[in-house]
N, C-alpha and C positions, 0 to 999 in steps of 0.2 A: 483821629486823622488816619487815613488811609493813604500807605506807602505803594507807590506805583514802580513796580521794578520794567522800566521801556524798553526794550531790544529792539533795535533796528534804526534804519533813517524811515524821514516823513519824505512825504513826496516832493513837494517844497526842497527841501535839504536837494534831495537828488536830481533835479531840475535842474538849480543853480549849480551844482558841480558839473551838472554834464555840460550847460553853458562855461564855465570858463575851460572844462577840456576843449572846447571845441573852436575857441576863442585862443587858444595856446596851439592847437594844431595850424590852423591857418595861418598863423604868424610865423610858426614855426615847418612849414612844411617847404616853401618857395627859398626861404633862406636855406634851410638843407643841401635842396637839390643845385641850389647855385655855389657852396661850398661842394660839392663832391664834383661838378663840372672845373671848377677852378681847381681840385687838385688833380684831375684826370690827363689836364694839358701840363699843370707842373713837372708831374712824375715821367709825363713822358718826352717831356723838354731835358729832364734831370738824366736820365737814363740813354739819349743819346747823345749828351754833352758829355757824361761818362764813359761812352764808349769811343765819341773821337778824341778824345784827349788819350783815353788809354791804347789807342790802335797809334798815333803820334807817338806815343812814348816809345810803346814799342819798335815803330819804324828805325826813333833812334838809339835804342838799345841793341836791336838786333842789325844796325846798319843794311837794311834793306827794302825794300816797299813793301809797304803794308796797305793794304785795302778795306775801306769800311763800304759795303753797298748793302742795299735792300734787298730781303730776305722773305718769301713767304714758306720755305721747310728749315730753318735755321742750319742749311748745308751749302746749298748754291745762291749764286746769285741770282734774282729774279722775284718777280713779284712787286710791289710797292713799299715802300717806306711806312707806308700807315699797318703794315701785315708783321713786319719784324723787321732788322738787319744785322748782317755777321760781318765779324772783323778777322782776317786772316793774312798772313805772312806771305806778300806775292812775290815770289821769288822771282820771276818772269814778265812782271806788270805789266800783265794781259786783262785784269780789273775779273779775271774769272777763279773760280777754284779748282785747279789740276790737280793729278796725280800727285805726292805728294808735298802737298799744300796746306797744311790743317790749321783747321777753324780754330782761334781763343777766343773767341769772344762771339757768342749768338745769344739775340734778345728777340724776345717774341712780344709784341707790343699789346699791353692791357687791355686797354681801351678801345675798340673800333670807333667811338664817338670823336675820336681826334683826329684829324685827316693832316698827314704829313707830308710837304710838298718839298723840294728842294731845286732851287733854279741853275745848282752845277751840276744837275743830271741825275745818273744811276748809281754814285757811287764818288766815294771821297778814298785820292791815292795821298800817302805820303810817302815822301823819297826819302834816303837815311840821314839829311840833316832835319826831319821835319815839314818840308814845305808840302803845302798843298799844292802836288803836282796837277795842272790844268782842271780842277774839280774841284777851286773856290767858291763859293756863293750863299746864300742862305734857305736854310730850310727854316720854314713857316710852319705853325703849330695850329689847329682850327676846330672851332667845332660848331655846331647850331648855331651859337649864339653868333658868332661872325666876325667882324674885323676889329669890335671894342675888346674883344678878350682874346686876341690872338697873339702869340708868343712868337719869338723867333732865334736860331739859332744863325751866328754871321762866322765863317769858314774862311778867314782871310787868304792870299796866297805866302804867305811864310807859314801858314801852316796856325797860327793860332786861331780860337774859336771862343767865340763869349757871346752872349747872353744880346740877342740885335736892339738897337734902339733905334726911339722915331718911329714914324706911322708904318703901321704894318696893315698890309691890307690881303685881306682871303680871296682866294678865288674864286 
């Protein structure tokens, strides 16, 4: 009897693997991209729920206004909400950044695929007990996908902020 030493795959063999790779891709490629959409509106729901809660704290730490507005150079105010926003100690609550005035807090926003609207304007003041002085409302989270997966941030006027419920709808 003659021992046959085989190296390699048959063709067959390789056929059939490339079909379940390709059969694991497809399955796996739409779920992916729906997981990284879903956390792109998280992160950035999470990050400015983090900065009005901490521009609040500070209002009432520091007993003075504090302003959270949208940012597109993470120094002044201006630009959109979906580009970045800074948080800073407005000592004059004129909702702008003077002379000195200095920024704690600037976030430059990850994701452009998330469009961040807010219906109390350019910018969230707090007075030194916390409230949301006349800039309660919510900001809305959005992206392609549209109004089934849009998020919302709700800015009461005493100044607390949570996570919106009930039908959120995109623009």
């Amino acid at each position: 009897m003659i021992k046959r030493n085989v190296q390699g795959y048959t063709l067959l063999e390789m056929m059939i693997t490339t079909a379940i790779l390709l059969i694991l891709i497809t399955v796996g490629v739409p779920g992916m991209q729906e997981f990284i959409k879903n956390n792109r509106i998280l992160a950035s729901t999470s990050h400015i729920m983090t900065s009005i809660k901490s521009a609040r704290s500070e209002a009432m730490t520091q007993r003075s206004f504090v302003t959270v507005c949208m940012s597109a150079d993470g120094a002044t105010c201006g630009g959109s909400w979906t580009e970045g926003h800074i948080a800073f100690v407005d000592t004059d609550a004129d909702g702008t950044v003077d002379a000195g005035e200095q920024v704690f807090l600037a976030n430059r926003q990850e994701s452009v695929d998330v469009t961040i609207t807010y219906s109390g304007g350019d910018f969230i003041r707090f007075d030194r007990r916390g409230r949301a002085v006349g800039s309660s409302g919510l900001m809305l989270f959005c992206d392609d996908r549209g109004t089934p997966n849009a998020r919302g941030i709700t800015v009461e006027p005493i100044g607390r902020s949570m996570v919106a419920g009930g039908a959120l709808v995109c623009p």
